[in-house]
N, CA, C and O atoms as a GROMACS GRO file, in nm:
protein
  440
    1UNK      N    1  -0.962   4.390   0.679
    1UNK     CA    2  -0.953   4.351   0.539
    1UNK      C    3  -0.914   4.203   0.526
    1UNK      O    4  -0.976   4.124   0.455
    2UNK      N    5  -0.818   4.175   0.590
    2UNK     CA    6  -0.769   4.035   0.612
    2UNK      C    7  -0.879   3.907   0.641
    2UNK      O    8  -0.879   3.793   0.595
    3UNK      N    9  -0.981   3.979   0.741
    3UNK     CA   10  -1.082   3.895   0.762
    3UNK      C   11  -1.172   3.834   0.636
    3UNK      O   12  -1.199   3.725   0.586
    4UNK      N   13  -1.203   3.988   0.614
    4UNK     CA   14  -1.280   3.961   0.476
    4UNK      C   15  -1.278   3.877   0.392
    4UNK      O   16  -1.369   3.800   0.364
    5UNK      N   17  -1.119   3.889   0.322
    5UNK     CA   18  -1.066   3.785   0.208
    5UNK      C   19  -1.103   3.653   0.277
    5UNK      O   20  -1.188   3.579   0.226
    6UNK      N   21  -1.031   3.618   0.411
    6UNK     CA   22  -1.067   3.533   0.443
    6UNK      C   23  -1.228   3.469   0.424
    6UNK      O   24  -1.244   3.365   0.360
    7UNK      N   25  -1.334   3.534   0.480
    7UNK     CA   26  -1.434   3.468   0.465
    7UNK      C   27  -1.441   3.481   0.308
    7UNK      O   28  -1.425   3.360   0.287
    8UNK      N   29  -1.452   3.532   0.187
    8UNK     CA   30  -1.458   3.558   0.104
    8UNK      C   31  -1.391   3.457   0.007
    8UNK      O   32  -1.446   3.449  -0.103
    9UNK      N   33  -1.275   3.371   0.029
    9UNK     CA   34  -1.209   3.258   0.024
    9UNK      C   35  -1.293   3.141   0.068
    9UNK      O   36  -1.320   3.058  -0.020
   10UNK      N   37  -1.336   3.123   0.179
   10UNK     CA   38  -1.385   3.004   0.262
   10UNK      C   39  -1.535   3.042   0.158
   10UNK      O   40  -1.558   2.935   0.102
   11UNK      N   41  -1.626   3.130   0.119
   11UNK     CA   42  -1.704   3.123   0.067
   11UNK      C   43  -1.709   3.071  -0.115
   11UNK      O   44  -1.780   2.998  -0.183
   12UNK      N   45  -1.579   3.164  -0.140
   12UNK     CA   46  -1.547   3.118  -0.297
   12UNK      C   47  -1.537   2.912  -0.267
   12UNK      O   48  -1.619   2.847  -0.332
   13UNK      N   49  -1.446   2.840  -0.181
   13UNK     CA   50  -1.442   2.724  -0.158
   13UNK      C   51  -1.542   2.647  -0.172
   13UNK      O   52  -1.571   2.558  -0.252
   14UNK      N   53  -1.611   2.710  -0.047
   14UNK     CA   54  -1.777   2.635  -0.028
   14UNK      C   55  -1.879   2.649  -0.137
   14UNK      O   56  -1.976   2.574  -0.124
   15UNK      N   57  -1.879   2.701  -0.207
   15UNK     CA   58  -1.967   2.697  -0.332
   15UNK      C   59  -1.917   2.611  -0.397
   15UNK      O   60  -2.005   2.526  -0.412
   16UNK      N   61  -1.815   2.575  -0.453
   16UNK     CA   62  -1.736   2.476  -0.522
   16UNK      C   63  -1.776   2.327  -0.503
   16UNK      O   64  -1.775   2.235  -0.585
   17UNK      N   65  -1.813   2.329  -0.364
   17UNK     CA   66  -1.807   2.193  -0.352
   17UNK      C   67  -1.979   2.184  -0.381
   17UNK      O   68  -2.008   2.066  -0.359
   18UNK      N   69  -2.080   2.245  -0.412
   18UNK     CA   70  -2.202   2.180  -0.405
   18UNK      C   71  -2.265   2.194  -0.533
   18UNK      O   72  -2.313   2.095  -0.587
   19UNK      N   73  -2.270   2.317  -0.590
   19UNK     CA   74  -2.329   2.310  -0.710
   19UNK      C   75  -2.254   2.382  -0.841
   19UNK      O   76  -2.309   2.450  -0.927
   20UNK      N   77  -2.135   2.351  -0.834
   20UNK     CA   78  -2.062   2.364  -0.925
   20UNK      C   79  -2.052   2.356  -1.060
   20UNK      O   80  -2.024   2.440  -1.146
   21UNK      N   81  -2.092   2.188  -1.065
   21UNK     CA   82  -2.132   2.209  -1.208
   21UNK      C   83  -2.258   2.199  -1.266
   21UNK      O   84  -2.280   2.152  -1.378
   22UNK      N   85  -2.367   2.257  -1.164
   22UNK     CA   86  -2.474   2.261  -1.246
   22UNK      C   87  -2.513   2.419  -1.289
   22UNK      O   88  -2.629   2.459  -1.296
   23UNK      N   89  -2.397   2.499  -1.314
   23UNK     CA   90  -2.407   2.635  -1.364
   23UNK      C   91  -2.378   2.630  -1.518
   23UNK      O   92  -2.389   2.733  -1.582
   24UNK      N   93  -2.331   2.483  -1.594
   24UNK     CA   94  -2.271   2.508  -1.704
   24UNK      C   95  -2.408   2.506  -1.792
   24UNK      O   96  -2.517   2.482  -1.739
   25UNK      N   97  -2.390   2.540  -1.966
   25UNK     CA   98  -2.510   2.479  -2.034
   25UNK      C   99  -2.415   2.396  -2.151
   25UNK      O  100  -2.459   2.318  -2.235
   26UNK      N  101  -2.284   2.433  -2.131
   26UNK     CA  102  -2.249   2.337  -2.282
   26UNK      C  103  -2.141   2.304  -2.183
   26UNK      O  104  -2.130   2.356  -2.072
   27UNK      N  105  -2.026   2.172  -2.259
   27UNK     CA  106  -1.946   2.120  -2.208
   27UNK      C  107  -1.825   2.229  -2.135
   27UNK      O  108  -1.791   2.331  -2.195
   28UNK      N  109  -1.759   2.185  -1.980
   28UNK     CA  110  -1.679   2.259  -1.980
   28UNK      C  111  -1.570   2.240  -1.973
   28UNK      O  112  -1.551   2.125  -1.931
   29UNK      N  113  -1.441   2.315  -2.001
   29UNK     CA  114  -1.339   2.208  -2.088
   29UNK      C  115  -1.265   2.154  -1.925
   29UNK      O  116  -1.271   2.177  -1.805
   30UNK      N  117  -1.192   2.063  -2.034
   30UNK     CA  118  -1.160   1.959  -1.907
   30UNK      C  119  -0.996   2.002  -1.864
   30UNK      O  120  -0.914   2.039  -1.949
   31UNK      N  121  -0.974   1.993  -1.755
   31UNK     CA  122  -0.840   2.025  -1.645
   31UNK      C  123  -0.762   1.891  -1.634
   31UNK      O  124  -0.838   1.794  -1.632
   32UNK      N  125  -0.677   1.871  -1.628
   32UNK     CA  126  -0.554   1.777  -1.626
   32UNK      C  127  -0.525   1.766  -1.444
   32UNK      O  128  -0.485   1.868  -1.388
   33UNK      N  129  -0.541   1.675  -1.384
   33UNK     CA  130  -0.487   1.690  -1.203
   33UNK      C  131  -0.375   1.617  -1.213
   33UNK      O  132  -0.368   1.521  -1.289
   34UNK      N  133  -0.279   1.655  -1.139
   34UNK     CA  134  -0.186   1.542  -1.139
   34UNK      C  135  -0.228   1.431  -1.047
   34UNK      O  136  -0.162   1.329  -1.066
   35UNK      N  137  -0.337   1.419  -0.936
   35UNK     CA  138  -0.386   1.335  -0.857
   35UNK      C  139  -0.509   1.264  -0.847
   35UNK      O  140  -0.614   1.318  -0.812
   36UNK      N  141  -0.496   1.122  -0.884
   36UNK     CA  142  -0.622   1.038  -0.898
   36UNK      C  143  -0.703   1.106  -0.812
   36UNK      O  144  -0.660   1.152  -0.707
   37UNK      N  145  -0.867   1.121  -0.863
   37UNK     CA  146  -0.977   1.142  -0.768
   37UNK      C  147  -0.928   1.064  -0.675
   37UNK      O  148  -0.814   1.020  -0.689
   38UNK      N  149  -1.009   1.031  -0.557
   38UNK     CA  150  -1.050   0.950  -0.468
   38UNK      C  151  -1.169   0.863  -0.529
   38UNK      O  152  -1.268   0.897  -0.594
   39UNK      N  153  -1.122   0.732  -0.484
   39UNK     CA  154  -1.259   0.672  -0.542
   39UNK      C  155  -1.376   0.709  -0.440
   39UNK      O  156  -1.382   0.756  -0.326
   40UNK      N  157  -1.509   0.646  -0.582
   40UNK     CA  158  -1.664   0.695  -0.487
   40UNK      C  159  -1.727   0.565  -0.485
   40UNK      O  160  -1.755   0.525  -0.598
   41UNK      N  161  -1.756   0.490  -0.392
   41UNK     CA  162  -1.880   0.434  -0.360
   41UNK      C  163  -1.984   0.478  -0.427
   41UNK      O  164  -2.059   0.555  -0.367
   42UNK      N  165  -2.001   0.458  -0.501
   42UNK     CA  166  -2.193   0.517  -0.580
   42UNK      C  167  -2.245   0.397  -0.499
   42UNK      O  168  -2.179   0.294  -0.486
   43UNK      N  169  -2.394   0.420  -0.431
   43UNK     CA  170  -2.496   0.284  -0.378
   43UNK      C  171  -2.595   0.283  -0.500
   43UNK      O  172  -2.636   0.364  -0.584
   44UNK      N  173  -2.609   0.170  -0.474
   44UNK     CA  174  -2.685   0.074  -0.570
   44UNK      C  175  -2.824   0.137  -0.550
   44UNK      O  176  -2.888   0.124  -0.654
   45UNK      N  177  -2.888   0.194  -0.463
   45UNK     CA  178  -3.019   0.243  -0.451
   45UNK      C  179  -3.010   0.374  -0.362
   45UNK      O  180  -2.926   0.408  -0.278
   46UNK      N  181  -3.104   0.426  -0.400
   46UNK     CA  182  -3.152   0.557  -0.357
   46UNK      C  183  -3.287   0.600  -0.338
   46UNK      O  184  -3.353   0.538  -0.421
   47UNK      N  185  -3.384   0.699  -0.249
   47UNK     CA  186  -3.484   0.706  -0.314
   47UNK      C  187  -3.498   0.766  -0.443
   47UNK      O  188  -3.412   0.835  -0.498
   48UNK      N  189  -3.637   0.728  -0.498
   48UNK     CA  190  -3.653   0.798  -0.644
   48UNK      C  191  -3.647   0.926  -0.657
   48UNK      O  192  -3.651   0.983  -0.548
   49UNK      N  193  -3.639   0.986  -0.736
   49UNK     CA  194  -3.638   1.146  -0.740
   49UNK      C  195  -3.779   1.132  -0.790
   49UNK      O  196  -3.844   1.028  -0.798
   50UNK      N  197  -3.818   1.255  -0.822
   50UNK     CA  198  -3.931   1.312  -0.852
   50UNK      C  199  -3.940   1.277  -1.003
   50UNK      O  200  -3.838   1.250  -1.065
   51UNK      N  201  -4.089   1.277  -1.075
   51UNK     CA  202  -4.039   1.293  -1.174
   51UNK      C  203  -4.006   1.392  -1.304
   51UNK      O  204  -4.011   1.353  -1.420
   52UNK      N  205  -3.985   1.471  -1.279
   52UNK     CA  206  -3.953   1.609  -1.322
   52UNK      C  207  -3.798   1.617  -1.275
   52UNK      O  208  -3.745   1.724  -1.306
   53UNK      N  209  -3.707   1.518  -1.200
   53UNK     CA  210  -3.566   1.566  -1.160
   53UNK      C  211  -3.511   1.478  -1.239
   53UNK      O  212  -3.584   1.434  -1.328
   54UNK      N  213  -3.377   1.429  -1.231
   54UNK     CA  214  -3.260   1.380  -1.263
   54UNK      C  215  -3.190   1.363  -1.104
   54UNK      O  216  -3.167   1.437  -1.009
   55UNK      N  217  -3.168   1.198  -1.145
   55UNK     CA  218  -3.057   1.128  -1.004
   55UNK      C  219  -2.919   1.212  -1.029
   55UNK      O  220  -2.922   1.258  -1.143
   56UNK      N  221  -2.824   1.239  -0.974
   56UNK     CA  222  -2.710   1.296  -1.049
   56UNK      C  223  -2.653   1.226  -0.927
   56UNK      O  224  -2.694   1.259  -0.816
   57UNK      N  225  -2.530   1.099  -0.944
   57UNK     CA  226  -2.437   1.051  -0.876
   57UNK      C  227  -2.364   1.084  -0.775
   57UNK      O  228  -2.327   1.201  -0.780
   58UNK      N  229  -2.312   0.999  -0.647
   58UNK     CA  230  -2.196   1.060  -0.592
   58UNK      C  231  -2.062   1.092  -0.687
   58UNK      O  232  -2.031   1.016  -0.778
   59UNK      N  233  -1.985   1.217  -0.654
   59UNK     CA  234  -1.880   1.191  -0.752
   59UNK      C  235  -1.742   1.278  -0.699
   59UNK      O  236  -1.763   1.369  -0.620
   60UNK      N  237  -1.635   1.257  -0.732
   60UNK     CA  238  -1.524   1.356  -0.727
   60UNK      C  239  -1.531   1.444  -0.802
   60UNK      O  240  -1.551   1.436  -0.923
   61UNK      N  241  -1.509   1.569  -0.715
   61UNK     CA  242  -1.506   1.700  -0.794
   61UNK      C  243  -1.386   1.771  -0.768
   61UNK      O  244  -1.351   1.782  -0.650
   62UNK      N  245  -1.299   1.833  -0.882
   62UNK     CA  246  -1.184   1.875  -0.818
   62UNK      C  247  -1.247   2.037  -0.823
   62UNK      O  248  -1.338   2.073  -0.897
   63UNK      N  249  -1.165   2.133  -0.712
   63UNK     CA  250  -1.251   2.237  -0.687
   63UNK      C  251  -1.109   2.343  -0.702
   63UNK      O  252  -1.095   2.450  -0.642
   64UNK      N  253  -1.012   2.282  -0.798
   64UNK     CA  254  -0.904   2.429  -0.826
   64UNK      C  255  -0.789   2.381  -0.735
   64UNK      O  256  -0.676   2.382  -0.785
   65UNK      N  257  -0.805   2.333  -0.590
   65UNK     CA  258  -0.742   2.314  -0.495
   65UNK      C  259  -0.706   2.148  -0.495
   65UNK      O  260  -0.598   2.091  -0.514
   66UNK      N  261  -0.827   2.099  -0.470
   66UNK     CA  262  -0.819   1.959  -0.424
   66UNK      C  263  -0.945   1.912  -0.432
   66UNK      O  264  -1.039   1.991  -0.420
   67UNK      N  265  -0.969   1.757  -0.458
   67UNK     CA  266  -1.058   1.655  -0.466
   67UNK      C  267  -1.162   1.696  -0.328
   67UNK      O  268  -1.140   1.731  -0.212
   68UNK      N  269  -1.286   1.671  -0.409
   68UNK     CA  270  -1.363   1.673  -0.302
   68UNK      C  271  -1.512   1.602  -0.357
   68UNK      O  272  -1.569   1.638  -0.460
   69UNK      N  273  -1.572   1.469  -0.243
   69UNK     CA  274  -1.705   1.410  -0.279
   69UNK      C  275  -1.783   1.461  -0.262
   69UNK      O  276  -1.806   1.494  -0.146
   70UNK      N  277  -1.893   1.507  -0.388
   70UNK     CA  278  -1.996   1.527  -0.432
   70UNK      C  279  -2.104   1.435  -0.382
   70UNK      O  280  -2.115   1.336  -0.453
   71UNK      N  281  -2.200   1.441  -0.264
   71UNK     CA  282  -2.364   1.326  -0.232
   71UNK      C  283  -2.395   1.387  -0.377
   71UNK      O  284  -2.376   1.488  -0.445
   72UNK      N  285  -2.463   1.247  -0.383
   72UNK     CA  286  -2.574   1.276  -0.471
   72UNK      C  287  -2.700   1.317  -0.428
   72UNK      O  288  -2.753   1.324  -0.318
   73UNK      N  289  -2.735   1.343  -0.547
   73UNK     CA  290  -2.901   1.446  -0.519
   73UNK      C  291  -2.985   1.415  -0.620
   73UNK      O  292  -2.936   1.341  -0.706
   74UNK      N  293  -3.124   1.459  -0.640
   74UNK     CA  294  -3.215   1.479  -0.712
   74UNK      C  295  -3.211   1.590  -0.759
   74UNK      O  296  -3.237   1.671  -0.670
   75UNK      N  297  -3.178   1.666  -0.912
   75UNK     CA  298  -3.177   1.810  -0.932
   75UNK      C  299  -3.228   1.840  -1.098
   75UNK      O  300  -3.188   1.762  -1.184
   76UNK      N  301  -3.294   1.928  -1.127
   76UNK     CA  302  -3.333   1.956  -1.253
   76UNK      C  303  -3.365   2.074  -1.273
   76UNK      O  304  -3.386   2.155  -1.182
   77UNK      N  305  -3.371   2.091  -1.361
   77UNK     CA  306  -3.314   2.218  -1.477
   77UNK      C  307  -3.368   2.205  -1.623
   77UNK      O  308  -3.312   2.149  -1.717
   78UNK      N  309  -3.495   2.269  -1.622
   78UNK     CA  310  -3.602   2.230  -1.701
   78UNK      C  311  -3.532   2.260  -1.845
   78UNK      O  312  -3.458   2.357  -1.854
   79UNK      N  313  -3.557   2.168  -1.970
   79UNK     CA  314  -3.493   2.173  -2.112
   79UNK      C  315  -3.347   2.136  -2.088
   79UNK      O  316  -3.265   2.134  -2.179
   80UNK      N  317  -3.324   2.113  -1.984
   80UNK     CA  318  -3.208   2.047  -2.038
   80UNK      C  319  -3.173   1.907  -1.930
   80UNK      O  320  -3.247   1.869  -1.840
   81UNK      N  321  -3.064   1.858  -1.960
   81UNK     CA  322  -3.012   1.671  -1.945
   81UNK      C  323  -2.880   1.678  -1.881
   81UNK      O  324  -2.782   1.743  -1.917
   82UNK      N  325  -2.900   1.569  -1.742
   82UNK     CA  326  -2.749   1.626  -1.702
   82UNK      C  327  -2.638   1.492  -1.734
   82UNK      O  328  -2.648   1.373  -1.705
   83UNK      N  329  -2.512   1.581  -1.816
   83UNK     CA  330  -2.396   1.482  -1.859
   83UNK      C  331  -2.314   1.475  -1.707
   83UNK      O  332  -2.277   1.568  -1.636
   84UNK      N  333  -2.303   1.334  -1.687
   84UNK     CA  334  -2.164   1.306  -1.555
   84UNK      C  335  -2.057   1.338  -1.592
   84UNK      O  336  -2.039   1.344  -1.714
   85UNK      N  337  -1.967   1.366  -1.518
   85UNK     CA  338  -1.810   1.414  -1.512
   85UNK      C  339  -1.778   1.285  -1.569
   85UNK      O  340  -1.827   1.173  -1.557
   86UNK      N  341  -1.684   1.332  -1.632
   86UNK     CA  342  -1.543   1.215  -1.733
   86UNK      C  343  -1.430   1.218  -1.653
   86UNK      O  344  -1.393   1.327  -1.608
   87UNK      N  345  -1.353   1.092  -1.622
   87UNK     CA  346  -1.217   1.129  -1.559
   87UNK      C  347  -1.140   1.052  -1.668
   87UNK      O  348  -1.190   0.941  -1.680
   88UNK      N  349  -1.054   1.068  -1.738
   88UNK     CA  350  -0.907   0.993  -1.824
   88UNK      C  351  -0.830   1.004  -1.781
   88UNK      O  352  -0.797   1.118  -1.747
   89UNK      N  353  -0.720   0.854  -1.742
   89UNK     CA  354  -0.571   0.894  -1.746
   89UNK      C  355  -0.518   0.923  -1.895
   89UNK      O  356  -0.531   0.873  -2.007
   90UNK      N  357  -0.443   1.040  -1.831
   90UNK     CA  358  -0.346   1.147  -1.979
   90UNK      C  359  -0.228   1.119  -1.916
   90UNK      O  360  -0.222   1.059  -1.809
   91UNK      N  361  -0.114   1.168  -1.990
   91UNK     CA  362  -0.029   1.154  -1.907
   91UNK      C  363   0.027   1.322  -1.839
   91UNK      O  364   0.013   1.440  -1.869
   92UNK      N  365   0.083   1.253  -1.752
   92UNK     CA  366   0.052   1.398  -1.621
   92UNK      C  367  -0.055   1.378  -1.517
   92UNK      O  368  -0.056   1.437  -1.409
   93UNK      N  369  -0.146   1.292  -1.558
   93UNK     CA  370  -0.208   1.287  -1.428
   93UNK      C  371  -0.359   1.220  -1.474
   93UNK      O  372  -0.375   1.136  -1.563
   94UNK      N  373  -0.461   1.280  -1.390
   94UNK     CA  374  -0.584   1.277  -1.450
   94UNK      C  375  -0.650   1.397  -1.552
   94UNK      O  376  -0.637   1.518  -1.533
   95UNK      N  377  -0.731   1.331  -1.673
   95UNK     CA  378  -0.826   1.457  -1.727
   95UNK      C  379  -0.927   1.472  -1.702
   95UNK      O  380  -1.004   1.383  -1.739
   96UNK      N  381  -0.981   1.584  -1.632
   96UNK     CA  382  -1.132   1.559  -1.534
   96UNK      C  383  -1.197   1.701  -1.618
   96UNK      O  384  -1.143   1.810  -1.639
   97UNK      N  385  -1.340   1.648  -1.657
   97UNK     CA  386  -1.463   1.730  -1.743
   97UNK      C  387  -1.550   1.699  -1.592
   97UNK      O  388  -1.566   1.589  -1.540
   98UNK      N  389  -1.601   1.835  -1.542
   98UNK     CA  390  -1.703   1.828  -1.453
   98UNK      C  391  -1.832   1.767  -1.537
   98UNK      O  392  -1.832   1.754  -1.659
   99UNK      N  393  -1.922   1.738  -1.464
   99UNK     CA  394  -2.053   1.698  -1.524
   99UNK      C  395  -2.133   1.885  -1.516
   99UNK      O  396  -2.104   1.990  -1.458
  100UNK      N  397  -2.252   1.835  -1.621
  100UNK     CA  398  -2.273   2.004  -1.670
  100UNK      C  399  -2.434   1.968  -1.695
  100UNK      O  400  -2.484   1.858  -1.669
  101UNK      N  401  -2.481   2.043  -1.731
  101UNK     CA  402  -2.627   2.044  -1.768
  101UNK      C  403  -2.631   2.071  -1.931
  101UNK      O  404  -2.582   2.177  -1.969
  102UNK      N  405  -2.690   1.977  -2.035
  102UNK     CA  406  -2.686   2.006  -2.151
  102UNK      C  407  -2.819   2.018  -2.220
  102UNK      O  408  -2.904   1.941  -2.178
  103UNK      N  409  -2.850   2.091  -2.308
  103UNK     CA  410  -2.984   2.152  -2.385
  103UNK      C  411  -2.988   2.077  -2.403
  103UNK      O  412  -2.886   2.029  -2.452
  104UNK      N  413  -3.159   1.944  -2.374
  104UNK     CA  414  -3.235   1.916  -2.451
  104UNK      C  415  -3.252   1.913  -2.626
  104UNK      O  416  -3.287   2.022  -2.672
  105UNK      N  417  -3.239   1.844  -2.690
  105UNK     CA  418  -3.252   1.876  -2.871
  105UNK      C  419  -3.407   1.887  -2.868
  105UNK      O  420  -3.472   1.832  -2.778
  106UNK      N  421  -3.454   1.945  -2.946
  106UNK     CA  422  -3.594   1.901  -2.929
  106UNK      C  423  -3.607   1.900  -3.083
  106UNK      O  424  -3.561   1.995  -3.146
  107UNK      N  425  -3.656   1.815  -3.136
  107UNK     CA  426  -3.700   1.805  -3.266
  107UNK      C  427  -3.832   1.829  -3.301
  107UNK      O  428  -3.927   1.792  -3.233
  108UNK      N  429  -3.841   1.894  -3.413
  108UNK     CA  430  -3.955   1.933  -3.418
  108UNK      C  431  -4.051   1.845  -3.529
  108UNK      O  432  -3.991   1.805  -3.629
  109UNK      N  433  -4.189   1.815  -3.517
  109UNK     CA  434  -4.237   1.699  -3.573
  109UNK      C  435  -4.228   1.770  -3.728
  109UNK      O  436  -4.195   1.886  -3.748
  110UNK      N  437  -4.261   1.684  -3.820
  110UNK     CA  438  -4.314   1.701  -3.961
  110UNK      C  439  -4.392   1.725  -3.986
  110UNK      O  440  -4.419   1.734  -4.105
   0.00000   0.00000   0.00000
């Protein structure tokens, strides 16, 4: 049984760190850390994505536990637009909004 949790833990973890927040569709509310991300190097170039994807940044992601860098990728998620994570100093620490996937508006012509 012990084992189990264990892998079952190390699996709940490892999901965290890769596609975390591209499960949301509306904003998700934001967590207070008491510990600055780590800063990220974002590079200045990349290859292009496709065009049907979205670039989505290197970034800090806090995962419940602790900070952890996000590579960036090429990823999309048809009808909708992906918002980047927000970090604010609050006081207490940092306020961190993961980045999320948001509906498309689509307006409709006249």
């Amino acid at each position: 049984m012990r084992g189990f949790l264990m892998i079952l833990s190390f699996c709940f973890l490892a999901a965290g760190q890769g596609c975390h927040a591209r499960s949301y569709a509306v904003a998700p509310p934001p967590v207070v850390v008491k510990t600055a991300p780590p800063e990220v190097v974002i590079a200045d170039e990349h290859d292009p994505c496709p065009d049907d994807q979205a670039w989505i940044d290197d970034h800090a992601h806090w995962n419940g536990q602790a900070w952890v860098i996000v590579k960036g990728e090429c990823a999309s998620r048809p009808g909708y637009e992906w918002v980047p994570p927000v970090y604010a100093d609050v006081q207490g620490g940092v306020s961190y909004t993961p980045g999320f996937w948001k509906p498309v508006s689509v307006t409709k012509p006249k």
